[in-house]
N, C-alpha and C positions, 0 to 999 in steps of 0.2 A: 504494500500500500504506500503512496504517495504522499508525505507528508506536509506541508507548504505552512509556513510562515505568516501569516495573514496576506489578501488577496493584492497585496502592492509586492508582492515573490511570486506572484503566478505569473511565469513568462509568456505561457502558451494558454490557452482557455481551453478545460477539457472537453472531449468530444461529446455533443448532446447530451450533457449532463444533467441527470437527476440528484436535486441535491432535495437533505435532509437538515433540519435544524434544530439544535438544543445541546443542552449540558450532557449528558447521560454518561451523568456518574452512577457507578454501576456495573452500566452497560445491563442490565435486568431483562427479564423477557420480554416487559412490554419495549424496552430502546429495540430488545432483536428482532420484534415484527413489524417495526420501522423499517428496521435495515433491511431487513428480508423483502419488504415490500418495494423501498428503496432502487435494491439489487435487481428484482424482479423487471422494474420497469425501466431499470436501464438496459437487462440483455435483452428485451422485447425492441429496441431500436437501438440495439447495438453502442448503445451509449456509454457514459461513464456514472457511478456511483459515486454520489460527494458528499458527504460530513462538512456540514459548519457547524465548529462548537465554540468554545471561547477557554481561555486560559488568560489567570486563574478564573476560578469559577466567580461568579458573579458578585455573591454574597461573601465572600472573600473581602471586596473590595468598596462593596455599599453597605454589608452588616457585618465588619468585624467582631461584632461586637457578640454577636449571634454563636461565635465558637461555630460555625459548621464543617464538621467532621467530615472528610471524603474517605468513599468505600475504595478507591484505587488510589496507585500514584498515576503521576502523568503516560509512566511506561506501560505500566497495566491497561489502563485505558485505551491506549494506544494499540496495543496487542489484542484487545478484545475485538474493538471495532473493526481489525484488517484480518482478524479470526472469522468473523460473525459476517464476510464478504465485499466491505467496500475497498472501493479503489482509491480513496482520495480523501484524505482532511485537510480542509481549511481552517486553520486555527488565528482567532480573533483574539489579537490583546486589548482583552478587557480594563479598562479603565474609567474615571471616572467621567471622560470627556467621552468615550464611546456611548456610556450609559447616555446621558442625555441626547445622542443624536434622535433626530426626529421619527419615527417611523417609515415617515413619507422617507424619507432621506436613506436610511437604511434600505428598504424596497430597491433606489435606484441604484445606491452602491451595489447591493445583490445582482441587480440586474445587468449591471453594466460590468464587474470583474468577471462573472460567470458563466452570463449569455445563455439562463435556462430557460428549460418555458414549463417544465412541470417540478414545485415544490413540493415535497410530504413533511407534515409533523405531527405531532403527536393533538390530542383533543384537548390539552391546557394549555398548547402553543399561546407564548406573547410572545411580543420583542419591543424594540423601541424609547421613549423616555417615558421614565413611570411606567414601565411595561404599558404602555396604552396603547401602544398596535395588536389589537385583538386579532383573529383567525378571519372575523366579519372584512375588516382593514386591511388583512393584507390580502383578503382574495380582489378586494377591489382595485387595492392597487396591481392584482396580476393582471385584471382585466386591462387596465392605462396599459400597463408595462407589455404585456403579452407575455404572463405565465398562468398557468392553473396552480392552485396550493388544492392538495387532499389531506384528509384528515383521516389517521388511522386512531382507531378506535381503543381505548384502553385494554390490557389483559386484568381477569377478575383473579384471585384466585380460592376458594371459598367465600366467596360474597364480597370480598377485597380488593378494591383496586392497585394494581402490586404499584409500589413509587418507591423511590430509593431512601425516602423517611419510613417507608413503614421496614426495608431490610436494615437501615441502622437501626431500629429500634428493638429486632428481633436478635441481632447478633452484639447486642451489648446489654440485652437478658439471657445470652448463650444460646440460644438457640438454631445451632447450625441446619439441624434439618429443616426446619420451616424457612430460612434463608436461602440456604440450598434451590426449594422449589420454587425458589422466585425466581434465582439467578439460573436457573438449567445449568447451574455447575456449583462448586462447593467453594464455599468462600475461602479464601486464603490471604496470608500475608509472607512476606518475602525482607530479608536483611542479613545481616553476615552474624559469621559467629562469633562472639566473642568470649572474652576470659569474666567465668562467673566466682562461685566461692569454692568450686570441687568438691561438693559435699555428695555429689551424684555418686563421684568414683568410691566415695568412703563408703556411701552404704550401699553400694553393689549393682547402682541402678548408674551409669555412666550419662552425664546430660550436655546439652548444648542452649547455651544461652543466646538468644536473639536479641540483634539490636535492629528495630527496625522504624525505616517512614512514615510504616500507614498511622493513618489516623482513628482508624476503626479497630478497635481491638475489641474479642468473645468477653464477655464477662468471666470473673475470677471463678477459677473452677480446672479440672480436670478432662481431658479430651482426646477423643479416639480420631487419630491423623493421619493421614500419608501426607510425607514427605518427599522432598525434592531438591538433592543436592547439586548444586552446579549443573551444569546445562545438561542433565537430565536422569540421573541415578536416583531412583527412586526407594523409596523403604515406608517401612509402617509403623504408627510411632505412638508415644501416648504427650501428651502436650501440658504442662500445669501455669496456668494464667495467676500469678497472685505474690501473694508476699512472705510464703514457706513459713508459714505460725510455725510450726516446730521447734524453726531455729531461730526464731525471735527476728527475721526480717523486718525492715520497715520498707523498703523500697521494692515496686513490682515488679516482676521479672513473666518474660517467656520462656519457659523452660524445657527442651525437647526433650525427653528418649526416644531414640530411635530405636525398636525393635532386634534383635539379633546384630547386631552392629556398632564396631569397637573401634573401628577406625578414626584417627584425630582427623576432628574437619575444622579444628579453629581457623578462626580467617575466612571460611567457603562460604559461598551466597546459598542462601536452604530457602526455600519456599513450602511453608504451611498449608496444609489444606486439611479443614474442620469439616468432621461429619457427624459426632453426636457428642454431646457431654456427659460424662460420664456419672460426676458427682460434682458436690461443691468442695472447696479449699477447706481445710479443716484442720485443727489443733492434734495432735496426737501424744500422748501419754511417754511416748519414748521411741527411740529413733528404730527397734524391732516393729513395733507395730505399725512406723511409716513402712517400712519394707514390709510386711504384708500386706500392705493396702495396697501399697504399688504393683505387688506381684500379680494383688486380682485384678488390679487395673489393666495392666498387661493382657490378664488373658481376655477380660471383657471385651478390650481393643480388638485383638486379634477376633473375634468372634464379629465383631460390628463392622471392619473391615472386610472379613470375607463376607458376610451379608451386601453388604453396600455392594463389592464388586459381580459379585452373585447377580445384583437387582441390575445390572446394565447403566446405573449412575454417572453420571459424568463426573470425571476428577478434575480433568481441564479439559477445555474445548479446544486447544490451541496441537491436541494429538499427543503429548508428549506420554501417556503413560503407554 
Protein backbone atom coordinates (compact mmCIF):
# COMPACT_ATOMS: atom_id res chain seq x y z
CA UNK A 1 0.00 0.00 0.00
CA UNK A 2 0.99 3.41 -0.89
CA UNK A 3 1.51 5.76 1.67
CA UNK A 4 1.52 9.78 0.97
CA UNK A 5 2.05 12.48 3.18
CA UNK A 6 -0.83 14.70 2.85
CA UNK A 7 -2.32 15.47 -0.62
CA UNK A 8 0.49 18.47 -1.48
CA UNK A 9 3.11 14.77 -1.95
CA UNK A 10 0.64 13.22 -4.31
CA UNK A 11 2.79 13.76 -7.57
CA UNK A 12 0.54 11.70 -9.79
CA UNK A 13 -3.57 11.56 -8.99
CA UNK A 14 -4.54 8.00 -8.55
CA UNK A 15 -6.38 6.18 -11.06
CA UNK A 16 -10.24 6.60 -10.74
CA UNK A 17 -10.16 6.55 -7.24
CA UNK A 18 -12.58 5.41 -4.77
CA UNK A 19 -11.75 7.07 -1.63
CA UNK A 20 -12.85 6.57 1.99
CA UNK A 21 -12.82 8.96 4.90
CA UNK A 22 -12.32 8.83 8.79
CA UNK A 23 -10.11 8.12 11.72
CA UNK A 24 -10.57 4.24 12.06
CA UNK A 25 -8.72 3.77 14.93
CA UNK A 26 -9.16 0.30 15.39
CA UNK A 27 -9.51 -0.46 12.18
CA UNK A 28 -12.88 -2.77 13.66
CA UNK A 29 -15.20 -4.45 11.58
CA UNK A 30 -17.42 -1.93 10.93
CA UNK A 31 -13.92 0.49 9.32
CA UNK A 32 -13.47 -3.40 7.35
CA UNK A 33 -16.98 -3.13 5.51
CA UNK A 34 -15.99 0.33 4.59
CA UNK A 35 -12.88 -1.00 3.10
CA UNK A 36 -14.32 -3.90 1.70
CA UNK A 37 -16.89 -1.87 0.06
CA UNK A 38 -14.30 0.72 -0.68
CA UNK A 39 -12.01 -2.00 -2.43
CA UNK A 40 -15.07 -3.56 -4.18
CA UNK A 41 -15.96 -0.54 -6.00
CA UNK A 42 -12.64 0.39 -7.17
CA UNK A 43 -11.97 -3.34 -8.80
CA UNK A 44 -15.43 -2.90 -10.47
CA UNK A 45 -13.62 0.20 -12.67
CA UNK A 46 -10.52 -0.88 -12.21
CA UNK A 47 -9.69 1.99 -10.18
CA UNK A 48 -7.75 2.77 -7.04
CA UNK A 49 -8.77 2.39 -3.40
CA UNK A 50 -7.88 5.42 -1.06
CA UNK A 51 -7.91 6.05 2.64
CA UNK A 52 -8.03 9.74 3.87
CA UNK A 53 -7.59 9.67 7.46
CA UNK A 54 -5.68 12.27 9.58
CA UNK A 55 -2.68 12.02 11.82
CA UNK A 56 -2.72 12.77 14.86
CA UNK A 57 -6.14 11.83 15.50
CA UNK A 58 -8.23 14.73 15.88
CA UNK A 59 -9.19 14.83 19.43
CA UNK A 60 -5.52 14.62 20.01
CA UNK A 61 -5.31 18.06 19.11
CA UNK A 62 -8.82 19.84 19.94
CA UNK A 63 -9.48 17.67 23.21
CA UNK A 64 -6.25 17.00 24.89
CA UNK A 65 -7.73 17.24 27.59
CA UNK A 66 -10.17 14.25 26.92
CA UNK A 67 -6.90 11.72 27.49
CA UNK A 68 -8.16 9.77 24.38
CA UNK A 69 -6.53 6.51 24.32
CA UNK A 70 -5.60 4.91 20.64
CA UNK A 71 -6.35 1.18 20.08
CA UNK A 72 -3.13 1.06 17.58
CA UNK A 73 0.06 2.94 16.91
CA UNK A 74 0.49 4.60 13.74
CA UNK A 75 2.33 1.34 12.23
CA UNK A 76 -0.55 -0.86 13.25
CA UNK A 77 -2.97 1.05 11.74
CA UNK A 78 -1.03 1.40 8.82
CA UNK A 79 -0.61 -2.48 8.48
CA UNK A 80 -4.26 -3.19 9.05
CA UNK A 81 -5.73 -0.96 6.51
CA UNK A 82 -3.15 -2.28 3.44
CA UNK A 83 -4.10 -5.82 5.21
CA UNK A 84 -7.94 -5.21 5.05
CA UNK A 85 -7.11 -4.26 0.93
CA UNK A 86 -6.57 -0.71 0.09
CA UNK A 87 -4.16 0.77 -2.02
CA UNK A 88 -3.52 4.17 -0.87
CA UNK A 89 -3.53 6.46 2.22
CA UNK A 90 -3.71 9.95 2.32
CA UNK A 91 -2.61 11.10 5.48
CA UNK A 92 -3.83 14.68 6.69
CA UNK A 93 -1.82 16.60 9.35
CA UNK A 94 -4.29 17.50 11.48
CA UNK A 95 -4.03 20.79 13.11
CA UNK A 96 -5.67 23.36 14.52
CA UNK A 97 -5.97 25.44 11.36
CA UNK A 98 -7.04 22.34 9.37
CA UNK A 99 -9.87 21.88 11.80
CA UNK A 100 -11.41 25.19 11.08
CA UNK A 101 -11.38 24.89 7.21
CA UNK A 102 -14.72 25.40 5.94
CA UNK A 103 -16.45 22.39 4.70
CA UNK A 104 -17.23 23.99 1.46
CA UNK A 105 -13.54 24.32 1.25
CA UNK A 106 -12.43 20.93 2.34
CA UNK A 107 -15.03 19.22 -0.42
CA UNK A 108 -12.83 21.32 -3.13
CA UNK A 109 -9.54 20.46 -1.69
CA UNK A 110 -10.86 16.78 -1.82
CA UNK A 111 -12.00 17.33 -5.20
CA UNK A 112 -9.27 18.97 -6.69
CA UNK A 113 -5.86 16.73 -5.19
CA UNK A 114 -7.84 13.41 -5.83
CA UNK A 115 -10.11 13.94 -8.83
CA UNK A 116 -12.80 11.35 -7.60
CA UNK A 117 -16.33 11.06 -8.38
CA UNK A 118 -17.43 8.31 -5.84
CA UNK A 119 -16.89 8.83 -1.89
CA UNK A 120 -17.81 6.07 0.82
CA UNK A 121 -18.18 6.72 4.74
CA UNK A 122 -19.34 5.46 7.28
CA UNK A 123 -23.20 6.63 8.62
CA UNK A 124 -21.67 9.23 11.47
CA UNK A 125 -19.49 10.74 8.76
CA UNK A 126 -18.69 14.61 9.47
CA UNK A 127 -15.87 16.73 8.52
CA UNK A 128 -15.24 20.32 8.34
CA UNK A 129 -15.23 23.26 11.10
CA UNK A 130 -17.29 22.33 14.02
CA UNK A 131 -17.71 19.17 12.34
CA UNK A 132 -20.70 20.88 10.40
CA UNK A 133 -20.23 19.21 7.11
CA UNK A 134 -22.89 16.67 7.65
CA UNK A 135 -23.36 13.54 5.19
CA UNK A 136 -26.63 15.91 3.85
CA UNK A 137 -23.46 18.67 2.84
CA UNK A 138 -21.35 16.87 1.59
CA UNK A 139 -23.46 14.82 -0.98
CA UNK A 140 -24.47 18.25 -2.02
CA UNK A 141 -21.42 19.50 -2.47
CA UNK A 142 -20.64 16.05 -4.76
CA UNK A 143 -23.42 17.14 -6.70
CA UNK A 144 -21.52 21.04 -7.55
CA UNK A 145 -18.38 19.18 -7.49
CA UNK A 146 -19.29 15.82 -9.60
CA UNK A 147 -18.80 13.01 -6.97
CA UNK A 148 -21.41 10.68 -5.30
CA UNK A 149 -20.74 10.15 -1.28
CA UNK A 150 -22.40 6.43 -0.10
CA UNK A 151 -23.06 5.66 3.14
CA UNK A 152 -22.23 2.31 4.56
CA UNK A 153 -24.26 1.34 7.18
CA UNK A 154 -23.01 0.41 10.61
CA UNK A 155 -22.03 -3.23 11.91
CA UNK A 156 -24.53 -4.28 15.01
CA UNK A 157 -23.08 -6.80 17.18
CA UNK A 158 -25.61 -8.14 19.69
CA UNK A 159 -27.86 -5.19 19.49
CA UNK A 160 -24.52 -2.83 19.56
CA UNK A 161 -23.26 -0.66 17.23
CA UNK A 162 -19.59 -1.80 17.32
CA UNK A 163 -17.28 1.88 17.51
CA UNK A 164 -13.96 1.80 18.76
CA UNK A 165 -15.20 3.41 22.24
CA UNK A 166 -17.28 0.71 22.85
CA UNK A 167 -13.70 -1.84 22.01
CA UNK A 168 -11.78 0.48 24.41
CA UNK A 169 -14.14 0.05 26.81
CA UNK A 170 -14.22 -3.70 26.78
CA UNK A 171 -10.58 -4.23 26.60
CA UNK A 172 -9.78 -2.13 29.76
CA UNK A 173 -12.42 -4.25 31.74
CA UNK A 174 -10.25 -7.22 30.13
CA UNK A 175 -12.37 -8.45 28.19
CA UNK A 176 -10.60 -9.96 25.10
CA UNK A 177 -13.14 -12.14 23.66
CA UNK A 178 -15.81 -9.60 23.27
CA UNK A 179 -13.13 -7.32 21.79
CA UNK A 180 -11.90 -9.92 19.67
CA UNK A 181 -15.53 -10.19 18.00
CA UNK A 182 -15.53 -6.71 17.02
CA UNK A 183 -12.08 -6.51 15.75
CA UNK A 184 -12.36 -10.08 13.43
CA UNK A 185 -8.97 -10.43 15.12
CA UNK A 186 -7.50 -10.52 18.63
CA UNK A 187 -6.25 -7.52 20.09
CA UNK A 188 -2.66 -7.04 20.64
CA UNK A 189 0.10 -4.80 21.69
CA UNK A 190 3.63 -4.90 20.54
CA UNK A 191 7.39 -3.30 22.27
CA UNK A 192 10.63 -4.66 23.10
CA UNK A 193 11.85 -6.60 25.97
CA UNK A 194 13.31 -5.24 28.49
CA UNK A 195 15.23 -5.84 31.87
CA UNK A 196 12.55 -6.47 34.76
CA UNK A 197 13.28 -7.74 38.49
CA UNK A 198 14.08 -11.63 37.41
CA UNK A 199 11.94 -12.89 39.89
CA UNK A 200 10.28 -15.08 36.87
CA UNK A 201 13.73 -17.11 36.76
CA UNK A 202 13.71 -17.60 40.71
CA UNK A 203 10.59 -19.05 40.88
CA UNK A 204 10.78 -21.23 37.94
CA UNK A 205 8.26 -19.45 35.66
CA UNK A 206 11.03 -17.41 33.21
CA UNK A 207 9.33 -14.00 32.02
CA UNK A 208 9.75 -11.07 29.69
CA UNK A 209 8.90 -7.63 30.49
CA UNK A 210 7.29 -5.21 27.84
CA UNK A 211 7.88 -1.95 27.28
CA UNK A 212 5.56 -0.65 25.08
CA UNK A 213 3.56 2.43 22.95
CA UNK A 214 0.14 1.42 22.81
CA UNK A 215 -2.10 3.30 24.69
CA UNK A 216 -4.76 0.67 25.30
CA UNK A 217 -3.77 -1.72 27.64
CA UNK A 218 -6.29 -5.24 29.15
CA UNK A 219 -7.13 -4.54 32.43
CA UNK A 220 -4.91 -5.89 35.50
CA UNK A 221 -5.33 -9.53 35.55
CA UNK A 222 -3.92 -12.75 34.01
CA UNK A 223 -4.13 -13.92 30.34
CA UNK A 224 -4.04 -16.72 27.81
CA UNK A 225 -1.62 -15.29 24.60
CA UNK A 226 0.15 -16.03 21.65
CA UNK A 227 2.85 -14.47 21.11
CA UNK A 228 5.10 -13.11 18.49
CA UNK A 229 8.70 -12.61 18.50
CA UNK A 230 10.56 -10.68 15.84
CA UNK A 231 9.32 -10.87 12.55
CA UNK A 232 7.48 -13.96 13.03
CA UNK A 233 8.34 -16.86 15.61
CA UNK A 234 5.55 -17.45 17.36
CA UNK A 235 4.79 -19.21 20.92
CA UNK A 236 1.88 -19.57 23.47
CA UNK A 237 2.02 -17.64 26.42
CA UNK A 238 0.39 -16.75 29.69
CA UNK A 239 0.44 -12.66 30.08
CA UNK A 240 0.03 -10.87 33.92
CA UNK A 241 -1.06 -7.09 33.53
CA UNK A 242 -0.51 -5.47 37.15
CA UNK A 243 1.65 -4.75 39.84
CA UNK A 244 2.82 -8.51 41.22
CA UNK A 245 1.20 -7.80 45.00
CA UNK A 246 3.21 -10.73 46.12
CA UNK A 247 6.30 -8.89 45.89
CA UNK A 248 5.00 -5.79 47.09
CA UNK A 249 5.27 -4.00 43.41
CA UNK A 250 4.09 -0.51 43.05
CA UNK A 251 4.67 0.10 39.42
CA UNK A 252 2.66 -1.82 36.55
CA UNK A 253 4.22 -4.07 34.55
CA UNK A 254 3.49 -6.41 31.21
CA UNK A 255 4.79 -9.58 32.16
CA UNK A 256 5.04 -12.45 29.54
CA UNK A 257 5.69 -16.28 30.00
CA UNK A 258 6.07 -17.74 27.03
CA UNK A 259 5.00 -21.37 27.16
CA UNK A 260 7.83 -24.18 26.65
CA UNK A 261 10.56 -21.44 25.94
CA UNK A 262 13.87 -20.54 27.45
CA UNK A 263 15.58 -18.70 25.17
CA UNK A 264 16.88 -14.97 26.01
CA UNK A 265 14.97 -12.54 23.90
CA UNK A 266 15.91 -9.25 25.95
CA UNK A 267 16.02 -6.57 23.59
CA UNK A 268 13.52 -8.43 20.66
CA UNK A 269 10.35 -6.78 19.41
CA UNK A 270 7.24 -9.41 20.88
CA UNK A 271 3.96 -8.79 19.97
CA UNK A 272 0.98 -9.72 22.38
CA UNK A 273 -2.12 -11.01 21.39
CA UNK A 274 -5.03 -11.54 24.09
CA UNK A 275 -7.61 -14.09 23.87
CA UNK A 276 -9.40 -14.61 27.25
CA UNK A 277 -8.60 -13.69 30.89
CA UNK A 278 -7.88 -15.99 32.92
CA UNK A 279 -8.36 -14.50 36.50
CA UNK A 280 -7.68 -11.27 38.27
CA UNK A 281 -4.20 -10.15 39.82
CA UNK A 282 -4.07 -11.35 43.21
CA UNK A 283 -2.09 -11.23 46.67
CA UNK A 284 -0.65 -14.76 47.45
CA UNK A 285 0.33 -16.02 50.86
CA UNK A 286 3.87 -17.16 49.78
CA UNK A 287 5.84 -17.22 46.77
CA UNK A 288 4.92 -21.70 46.49
CA UNK A 289 1.44 -20.97 46.19
CA UNK A 290 2.33 -18.12 43.39
CA UNK A 291 3.89 -21.05 41.48
CA UNK A 292 0.94 -23.10 41.78
CA UNK A 293 -1.33 -20.71 40.51
CA UNK A 294 0.81 -20.17 37.75
CA UNK A 295 1.27 -23.62 36.86
CA UNK A 296 -2.70 -23.82 36.56
CA UNK A 297 -2.42 -20.86 34.64
CA UNK A 298 -0.29 -22.50 32.39
CA UNK A 299 -2.39 -25.38 31.79
CA UNK A 300 -5.61 -23.31 31.55
CA UNK A 301 -3.78 -21.24 28.76
CA UNK A 302 -2.76 -24.17 26.90
CA UNK A 303 -6.33 -25.54 26.84
CA UNK A 304 -7.89 -21.81 25.75
CA UNK A 305 -5.32 -21.74 23.15
CA UNK A 306 -6.00 -24.80 21.60
CA UNK A 307 -9.67 -24.16 21.71
CA UNK A 308 -9.26 -20.78 20.05
CA UNK A 309 -7.17 -22.34 17.38
CA UNK A 310 -9.42 -25.39 17.12
CA UNK A 311 -12.42 -22.50 16.56
CA UNK A 312 -10.79 -21.08 13.16
CA UNK A 313 -10.19 -17.47 15.02
CA UNK A 314 -8.04 -15.20 13.64
CA UNK A 315 -4.68 -14.22 15.54
CA UNK A 316 -3.65 -11.75 12.81
CA UNK A 317 -5.07 -10.90 9.72
CA UNK A 318 -1.82 -9.77 8.34
CA UNK A 319 -1.03 -14.14 7.71
CA UNK A 320 1.79 -14.21 9.99
CA UNK A 321 0.61 -17.22 12.16
Amino acid sequence: MQIVRGLRNLSVKPVRPVVTLGNFDGVHIGHQKIFSETVKRAKERNGTSVVYTFDPHPLKVLAPEQNLTLLNTFKKKMELIAVYGMDMTILADFTRAFARMHPRDFAIKLKQGLGMDTVIVGHDYSFGQSRSGTIEYFRKMGAELGFTVEVVEPVTIDGERVSSTMIRSLINNGEAREAARRLNRLYSIEGKVVSGYKRGSVIGFPTANLETPYEVIPAVGVYAVFARIGAGEWREGVVNIGYNPTFDRNDMIVEAHLIDHNEDIYGAEIEIYFVDKLRDEKRFGSVDELKSHIAMDIERSRGILAEYRKSGGVIDPRGLQ
